[in-house]
Structures are given as structure tokens and as C-alpha cells.
C-alpha positions in Angstrom: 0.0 0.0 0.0 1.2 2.8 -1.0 2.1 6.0 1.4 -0.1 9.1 2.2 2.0 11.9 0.5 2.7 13.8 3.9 4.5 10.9 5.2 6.6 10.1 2.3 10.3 10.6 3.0 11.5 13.9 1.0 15.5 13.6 2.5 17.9 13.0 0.1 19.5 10.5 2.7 16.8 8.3 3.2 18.5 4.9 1.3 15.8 4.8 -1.1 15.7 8.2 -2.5 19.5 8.0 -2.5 19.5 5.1 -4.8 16.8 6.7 -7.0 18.9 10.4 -7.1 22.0 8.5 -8.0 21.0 7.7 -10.9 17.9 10.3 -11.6 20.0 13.3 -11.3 22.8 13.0 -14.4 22.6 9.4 -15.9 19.6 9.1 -17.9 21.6 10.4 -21.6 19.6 11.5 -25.0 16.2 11.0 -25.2 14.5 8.3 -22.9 11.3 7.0 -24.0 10.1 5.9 -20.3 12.7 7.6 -17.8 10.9 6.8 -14.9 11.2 3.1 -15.9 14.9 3.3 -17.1 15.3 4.8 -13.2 13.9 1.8 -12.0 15.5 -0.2 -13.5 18.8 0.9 -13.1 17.9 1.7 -9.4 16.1 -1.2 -8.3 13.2 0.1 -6.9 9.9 -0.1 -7.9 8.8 1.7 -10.7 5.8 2.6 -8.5 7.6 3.9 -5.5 9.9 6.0 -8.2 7.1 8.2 -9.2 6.0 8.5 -5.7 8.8 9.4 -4.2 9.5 11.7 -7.4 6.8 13.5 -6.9 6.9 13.8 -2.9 10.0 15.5 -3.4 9.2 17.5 -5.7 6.7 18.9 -4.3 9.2 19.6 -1.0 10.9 21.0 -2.8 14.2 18.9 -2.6 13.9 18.1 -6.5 14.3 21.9 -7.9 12.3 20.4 -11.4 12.2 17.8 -13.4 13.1 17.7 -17.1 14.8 17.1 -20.8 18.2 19.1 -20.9 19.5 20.2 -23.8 23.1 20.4 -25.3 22.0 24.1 -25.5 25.9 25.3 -26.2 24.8 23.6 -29.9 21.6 25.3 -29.9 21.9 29.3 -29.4 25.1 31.1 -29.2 26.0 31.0 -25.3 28.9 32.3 -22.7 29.9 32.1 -18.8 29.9 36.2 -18.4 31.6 37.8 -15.6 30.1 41.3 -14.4 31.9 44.0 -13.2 29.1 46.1 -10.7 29.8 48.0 -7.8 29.1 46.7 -4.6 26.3 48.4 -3.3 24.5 47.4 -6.7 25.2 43.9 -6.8 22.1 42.3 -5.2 20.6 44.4 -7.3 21.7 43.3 -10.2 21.4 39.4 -9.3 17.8 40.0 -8.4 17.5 41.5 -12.3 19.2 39.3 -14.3 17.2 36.7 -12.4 13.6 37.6 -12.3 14.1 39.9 -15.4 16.8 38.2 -18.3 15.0 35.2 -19.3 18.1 34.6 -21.2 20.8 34.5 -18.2 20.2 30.9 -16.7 22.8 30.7 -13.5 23.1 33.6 -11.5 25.6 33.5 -9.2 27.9 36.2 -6.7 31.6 34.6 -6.5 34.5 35.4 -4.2 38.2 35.1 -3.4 39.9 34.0 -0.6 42.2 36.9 -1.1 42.7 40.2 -3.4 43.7 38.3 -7.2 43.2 39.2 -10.8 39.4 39.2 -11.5 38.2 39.3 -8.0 36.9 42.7 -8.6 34.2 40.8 -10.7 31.6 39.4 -8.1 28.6 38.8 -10.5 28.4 35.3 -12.5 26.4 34.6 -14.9 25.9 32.0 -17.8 23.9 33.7 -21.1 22.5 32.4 -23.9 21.0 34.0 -26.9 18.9 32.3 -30.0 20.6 31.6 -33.2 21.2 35.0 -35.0 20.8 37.1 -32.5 24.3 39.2 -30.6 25.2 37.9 -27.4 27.5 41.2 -27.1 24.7 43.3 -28.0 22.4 41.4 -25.3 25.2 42.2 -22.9 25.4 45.6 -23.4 21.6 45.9 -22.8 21.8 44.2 -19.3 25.2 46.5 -18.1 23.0 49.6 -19.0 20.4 47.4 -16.7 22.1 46.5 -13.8 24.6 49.5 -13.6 27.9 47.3 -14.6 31.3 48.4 -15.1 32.4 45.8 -17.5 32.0 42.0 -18.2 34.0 39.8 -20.1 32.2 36.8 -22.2 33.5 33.7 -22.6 32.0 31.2 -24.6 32.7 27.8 -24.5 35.6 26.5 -27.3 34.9 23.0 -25.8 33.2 20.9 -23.1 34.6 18.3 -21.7 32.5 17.1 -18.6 28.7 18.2 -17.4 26.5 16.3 -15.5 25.4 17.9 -12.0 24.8 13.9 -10.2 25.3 15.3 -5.9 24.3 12.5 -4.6 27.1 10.2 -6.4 29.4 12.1 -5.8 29.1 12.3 -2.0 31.7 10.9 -0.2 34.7 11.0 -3.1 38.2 10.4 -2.9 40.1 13.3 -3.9 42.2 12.6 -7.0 39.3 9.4 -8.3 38.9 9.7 -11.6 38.2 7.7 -15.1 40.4 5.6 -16.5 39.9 7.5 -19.5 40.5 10.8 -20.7 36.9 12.9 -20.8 35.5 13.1 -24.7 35.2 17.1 -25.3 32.3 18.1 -27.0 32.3 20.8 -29.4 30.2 23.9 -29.7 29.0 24.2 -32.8 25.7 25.6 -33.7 23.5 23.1 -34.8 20.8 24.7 -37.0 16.8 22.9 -36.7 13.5 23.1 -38.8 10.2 24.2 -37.7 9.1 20.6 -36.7 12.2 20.3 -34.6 11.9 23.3 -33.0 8.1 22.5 -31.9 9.4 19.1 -30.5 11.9 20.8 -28.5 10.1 23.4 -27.0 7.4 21.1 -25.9 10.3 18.6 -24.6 12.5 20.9 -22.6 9.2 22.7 -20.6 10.2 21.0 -17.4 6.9 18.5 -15.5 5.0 19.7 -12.8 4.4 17.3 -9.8 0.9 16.3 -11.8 2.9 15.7 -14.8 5.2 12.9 -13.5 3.5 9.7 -14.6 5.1 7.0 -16.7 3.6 7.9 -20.3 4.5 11.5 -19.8 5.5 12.3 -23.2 1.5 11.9 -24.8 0.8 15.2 -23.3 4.1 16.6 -24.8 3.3 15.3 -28.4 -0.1 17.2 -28.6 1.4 20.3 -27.3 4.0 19.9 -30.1 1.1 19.1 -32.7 2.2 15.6 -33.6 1.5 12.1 -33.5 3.6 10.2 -30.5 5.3 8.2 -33.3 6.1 11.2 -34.7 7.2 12.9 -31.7 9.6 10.5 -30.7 10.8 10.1 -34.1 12.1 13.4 -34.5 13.4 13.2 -30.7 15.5 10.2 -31.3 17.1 12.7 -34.5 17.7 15.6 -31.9 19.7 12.6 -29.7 21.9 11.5 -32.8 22.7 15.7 -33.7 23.9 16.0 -30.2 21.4 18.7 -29.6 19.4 16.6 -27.0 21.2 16.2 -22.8 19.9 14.4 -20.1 16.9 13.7 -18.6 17.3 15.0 -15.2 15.8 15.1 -11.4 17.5 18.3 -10.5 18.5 18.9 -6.6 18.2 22.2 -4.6 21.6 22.2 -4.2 22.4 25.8 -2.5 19.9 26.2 -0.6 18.4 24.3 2.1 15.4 22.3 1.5 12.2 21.6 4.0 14.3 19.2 5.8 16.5 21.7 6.5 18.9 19.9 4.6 21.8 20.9 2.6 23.2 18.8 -0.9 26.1 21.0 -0.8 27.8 24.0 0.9 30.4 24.7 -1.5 30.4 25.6 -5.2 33.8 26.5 -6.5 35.2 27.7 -10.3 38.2 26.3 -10.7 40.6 28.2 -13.4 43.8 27.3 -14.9 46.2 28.5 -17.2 47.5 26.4 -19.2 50.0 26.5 -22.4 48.4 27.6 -25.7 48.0 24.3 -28.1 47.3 22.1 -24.6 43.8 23.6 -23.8 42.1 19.7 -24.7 44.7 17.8 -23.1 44.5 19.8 -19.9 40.7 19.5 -20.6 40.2 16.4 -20.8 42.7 15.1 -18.1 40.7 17.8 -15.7 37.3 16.3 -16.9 38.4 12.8 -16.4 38.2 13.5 -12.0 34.7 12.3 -11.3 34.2 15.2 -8.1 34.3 18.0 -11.7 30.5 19.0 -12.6 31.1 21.1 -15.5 34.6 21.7 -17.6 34.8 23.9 -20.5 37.7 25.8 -22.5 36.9 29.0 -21.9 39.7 32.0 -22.7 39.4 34.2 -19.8 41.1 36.7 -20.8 44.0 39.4 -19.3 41.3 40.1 -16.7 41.8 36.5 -15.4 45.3 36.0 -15.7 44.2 34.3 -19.5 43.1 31.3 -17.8 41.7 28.9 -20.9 40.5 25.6 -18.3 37.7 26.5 -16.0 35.7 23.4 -14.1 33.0 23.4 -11.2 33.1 21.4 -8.2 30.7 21.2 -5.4 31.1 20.0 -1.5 30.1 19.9 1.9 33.6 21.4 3.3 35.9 24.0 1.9 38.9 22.1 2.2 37.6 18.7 1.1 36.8 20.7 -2.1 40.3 22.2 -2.2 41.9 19.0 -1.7 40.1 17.9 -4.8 41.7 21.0 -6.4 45.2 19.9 -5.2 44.7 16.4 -7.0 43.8 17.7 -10.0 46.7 20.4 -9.8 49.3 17.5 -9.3 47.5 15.3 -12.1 47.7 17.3 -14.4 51.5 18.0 -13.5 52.2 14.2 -14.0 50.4 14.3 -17.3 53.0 17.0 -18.1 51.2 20.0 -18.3 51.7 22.5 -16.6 50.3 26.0 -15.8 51.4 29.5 -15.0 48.3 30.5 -13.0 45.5 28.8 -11.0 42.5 30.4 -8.8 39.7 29.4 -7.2 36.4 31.6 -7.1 34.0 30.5 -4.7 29.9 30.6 -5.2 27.7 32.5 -2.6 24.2 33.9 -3.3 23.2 31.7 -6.1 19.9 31.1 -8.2 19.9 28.8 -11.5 17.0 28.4 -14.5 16.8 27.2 -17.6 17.9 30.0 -20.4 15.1 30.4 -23.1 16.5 29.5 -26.6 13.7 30.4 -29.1 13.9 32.9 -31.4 10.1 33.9 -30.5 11.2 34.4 -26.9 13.9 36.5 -27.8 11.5 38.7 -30.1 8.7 39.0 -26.7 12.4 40.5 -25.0 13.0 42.9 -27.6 9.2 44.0 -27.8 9.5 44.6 -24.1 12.4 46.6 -23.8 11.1 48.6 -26.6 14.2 47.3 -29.0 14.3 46.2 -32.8 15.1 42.8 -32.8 16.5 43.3 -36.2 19.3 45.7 -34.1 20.1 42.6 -31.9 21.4 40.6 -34.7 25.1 39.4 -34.3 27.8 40.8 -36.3 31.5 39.5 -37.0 33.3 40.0 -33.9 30.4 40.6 -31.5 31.1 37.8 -28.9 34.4 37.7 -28.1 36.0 39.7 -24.8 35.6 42.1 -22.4 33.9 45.4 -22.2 
């Protein structure tokens, strides 16, 4: 029989959630046509109790949402932007390029342990904008916004690890990592057709709690204005262009949950600099260490000390994270590459959601900011550096 809903167990370390999160939150790839039975499955608890317990902590709101990721690096033009904004402006400006930019997806304010190169820019964000349209221009819009100094973009050149998974991770050695070197993924734009776009939009809305039932892509299909057969069809293409991520149970991670409980304290950005012409060998040896979350090539710039390697890692004590650090550091030593320069910016006040990708949301922007889309259009040269 199953259990009233108030007296389900929300915690993420109750044993059966656990094994349900450790495989819910990053290891579902592509396209699945029945998740929730792939999680139990690979979980080995019953498909029943998955969706109940799904749901339960959903609606605690342990699980921040549930849905389809995208690759969206191959889908709009995107960058990790560091904002430049005087102090006494900076919540501020979080709270606006939160609640007002559906384009900026994580928002977050970083700090240094002590005075370095770039610690003078607190706000983080990551921005994307649809295909055609300027992320440089979009940028300039949001410093007049939020009062900025500067901000540097930095698209990613390459990705080399991304997959959030907490709950795995828990408990690592520093220094464990694949036997393997990580596979980068490139960013190249990856153009669609009006049919694909309607599947995607109606794939990547992420499920409310009433949503999460084990045929949940019927709903989905209408909304897109096709058959299921047909819906799946051209979602099974979107997994072979790369375009599609993960299915995903994604954890409240910052802040604390109804429990009172905590996935993580610590979120830290990990830079290096590393020699030019050894950017995906340092990537992929850095991407390899199973504690990283996210790894990119991104150039940083003479802001940062032209770091090139940036990764995420995420912890429950400072120096647990930093001795993760310190075995990367002396890994990628003994793989013979060394850098020049190395930081660590840690996160604070933090929000993350999904970036809008459509060109039609970009247009409902323009209209309500008064602009011309047509002005927004990129132009040679518009998304590289600092202002």
C-alpha cells in the first residue's frame, strides 16, 4: 500500500531516494522514452515507489524540477559572463538578471579567498541568446540594466564534462577519476527546422508534480502538434545531432530544503592556465576527476590571468573541495602540463534556470524593452572579450 504523501520521505539521505537520485540526477543520456522506468531499473526500486517518491520531493521541494536538458551550447550562441558592478549594486543586479533576463540561466555572486586578478568581478552569470541574435549586443543591454562596469564573455571553445549527479558524488576520494581521458564536445551551432523546434520546445518545458506519470511524453506530443510516433521520431534525431542532454531530477543544491537539509555548501570555479595548443589535453585530463560537474575551454582573458581551463566542483567542506583541487593540480603535473596561473572563485548567493533558446522568446524580450530585434542581430566579432 502505498504512502499518504505527507509521510513520504522527501531527504535526500533516506537509502531509497539515494539510490533513486543516483541515478535520476545525471545518468539518464539522450532522449528516454520511459525515464521513470529506465530509473527503476537501473535503481532497483519499484517503478511505483519511483514516481511516488518523485513526486513527494518534488513537491518539498528537494527536487528543484524535473526535465529534458538540452546540449543548449549547440543550440543558441552561449557564454559564462563575468560582471563587473559596484558593490552596493550587486544584489541588485542578481535580483534583475534573475527575475528579469529570461536569457541568463545561472546567476551567481563569487568570491576570493584573497585580493587576485578578476576578483573585482563578483557577479556570474551563464547567457545564452537564439541563433542569429548578438550575445555582445544582449550584454550591453543588461550593463546599462544593472549598472555594470564591464563583463568579459567567454563562450565555451569545448566541453569536456557536465553532468550535475550530488548525490554520487558524495563521499569521493580526492584525485578518483576515469580511467579514461573525458570526450570534449564541441560547440557548434546546430541549426533545426520548424518541426524540430516545436518538438523541442514542448520537450525541454520542465513536469510539474501532476505531470510525473510513466507515459508523460503523450501530453508533450499534442502540445508539439504531432502524433507520438512522430514525436519520438524526431526526438531520437535531436539525440543523434547532439542537440538533446539528459533527462534530469535536479536537486536544490544551494539552498536548504524543507528538511532543513543541505546537498552541498560549497560551489567553487576552478581556473587554470595552461600553455596555448594544450587547452584539450588539460581539458580532458581535468574532466576525467569524477568530483568536476562542468569543464569547458573558456579563454578568460588578461582580466583573469588568461586562464583557458575552468571546471566546477561542489562539497560539503571547503577544504575537502580544495583538496580535490590539489589532486587535479598535481595530475595534471604528471600528465606533463603544466600552468602558470590557477584560482579558485568560490559561489555565494546563487539562483539557477533554464535560459530560453527560441527565437520567439527572444523577439517578446526585444518588444519589451522597446528594442528592434532586427538591431540585436550578431555581427562578425560581436562575442568575443571584455567590455
Amino acid at each position: 500500500m502505498a504512502l499518504h504523501p505527507s509521510t513520504v520521505p522527501v531527504s535526500i539521505s533516506d537509502p531509497v531516494n539515494a539510490a533513486i537520485l543516483a541515478v535520476s540526477e545525471d545518468r539518464l543520456s539522450g532522449f528516454q522514452r520511459d525515464p521513470f522506468g529506465e530509473i527503476a531499473e537501473r535503481s532497483g526500486v519499484p517503478l511505483a515507489t519511483v514516481l511516488e517518491r518523485i513526486v513527494a520531493m518534488l513537491e518539498a521541494g528537494t527536487i528543484r524540477r524535473v526535465r529534458q536538458t538540452l546540449m543548449s551550447t549547440n543550440l543558441a550562441r552561449g557564454a559564462l559572463v563575468a560582471w563587473q558592478v559596484p558593490n552596493e549594486r550587486l544584489d541588485a543586479a542578481f535580483d534583475h538578471l534573475f527575475h528579469r533576463d529570461p536569457f541568463s540561466g545561472h546567476v551567481v555572486i563569487r568570491s576570493t579567498d584573497a585580493v587576485t586578478p578578476g576578483s573585482t568581478y563578483r557577479l556570474w552569470t551563464t547567457l545564452k541568446v537564439p541563433q542569429g541574435f548578438s550575445l555582445r549586443k544582449h550584454a550591453e543591454v543588461l550593463r546599462g540594466e544593472i549598472g555594470a562596469e564591464h563583463f568579459r564573455l567567454m563562450p565555451a571553445k569545448m566541453v569536456f564534462a557536465l553532468g550535475v549527479g550530488h548525490v554520487r558524488r558524495r563521499g569521493m576520494e580526492p584525485g578518483a577519476r576515469a580511467e579514461t581521458l573525458a570526450e570534449p564536445t564541441n560547440t557548434a551551432i546546430v541549426e533545426l527546422s520548424e518541426l524540430e523546434w516545436r518538438v523541442l520546445t514542448a520537450l525541454k518545458r520542465e513536469f510539474a508534480p501532476a505531470e510525473i506519470v510513466r507515459d508523460l511524453w503523450q501530453v508533450r506530443a499534442v502540445e508539439a502538434g504531432v502524433a507520438l510516433d512522430e514525436f519520438e521520431r524526431v526526438a531520437r534525431g535531436l539525440t543523434e545531432r547532439g542537440v538533446i542532454g539528459r533527462f534530469s531530477t535536479f536537486l536544490e543544491h544551494v539552498k536548504p530544503t524543507a528538511n532543513n537539509e543541505r546537498v552541498t555548501r560549497y560551489n567553487a570555479l576552478f581556473h587554470w592556465a595552461v600553455p596555448e595548443g594544450r587547452e584539450s589535453d588539460a581539458g580532458r585530463e581535468v574532466g576525467r576527476h569524477y568530483v568536476i560537474t562542468h569543464a569547458y575551454w573558456r579563454e578568460g582573458g588578461p582580466e583573469f590571468r588568461n586562464v583557458n581551463i575552468m571546471a566546477v566542483a561542489h562539497g560539503m567542506e571547503k577544504e575537502r573541495v580544495l583538496a580535490h583541487k590539489a589532486a587535479i593540480d598535481e595530475h595534471l603535473r604528471e600528465a606533463g602540463i603544466d600552468f602558470t596561473y590557477t584560482n579558485v572563485f568560490w559561489g555565494g548567493r546563487s539562483e539557477i534556470k533554464p535560459s530560453e533558446i527560441t527565437p520567439d522568446a527572444y523577439r517578446a524580450f526585444c518588444a519589451s524593452r522597446g528594442i528592434d530585434p532586427a538591431t540585436m542581430l550578431a555581427e562578425p566579432g560581436d562575442d568575443a572579450g571584455a567590455l
